[in-house]
C-alpha positions, -999 to +999 in steps of 0.1 A: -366-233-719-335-232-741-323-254-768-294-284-766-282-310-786-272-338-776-246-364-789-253-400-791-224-411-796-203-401-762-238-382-741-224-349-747-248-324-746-245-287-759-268-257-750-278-238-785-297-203-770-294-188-739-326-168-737-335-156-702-364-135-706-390-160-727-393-194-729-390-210-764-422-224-780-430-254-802-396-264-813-396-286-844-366-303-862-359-305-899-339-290-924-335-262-908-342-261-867-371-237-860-387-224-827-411-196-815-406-173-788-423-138-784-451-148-814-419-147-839-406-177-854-368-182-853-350-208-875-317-222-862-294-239-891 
């Protein structure tokens, strides 16, 4: 599983990561985007 965004204005959508190997964990939104993969936490701003 990778990340995307997604535009609700015009349904665009946008993949963020492009992992291949893992899967990304527990995603949450905020300030500042974070995610687990591997038992490391990641933070996408």
């Amino acid at each position: 599983m990778n990340l995307w965004s997604y535009d609700l204005n015009n349904g665009s959508r946008k993949q963020l990561t492009y992992y291949t190997d893992f899967d990304i964990q527990f995603p949450a939104s905020g300030p500042a985007d974070t995610y687990m993969m591997k038992a490391k936490l990641y933070s996408f701003v």
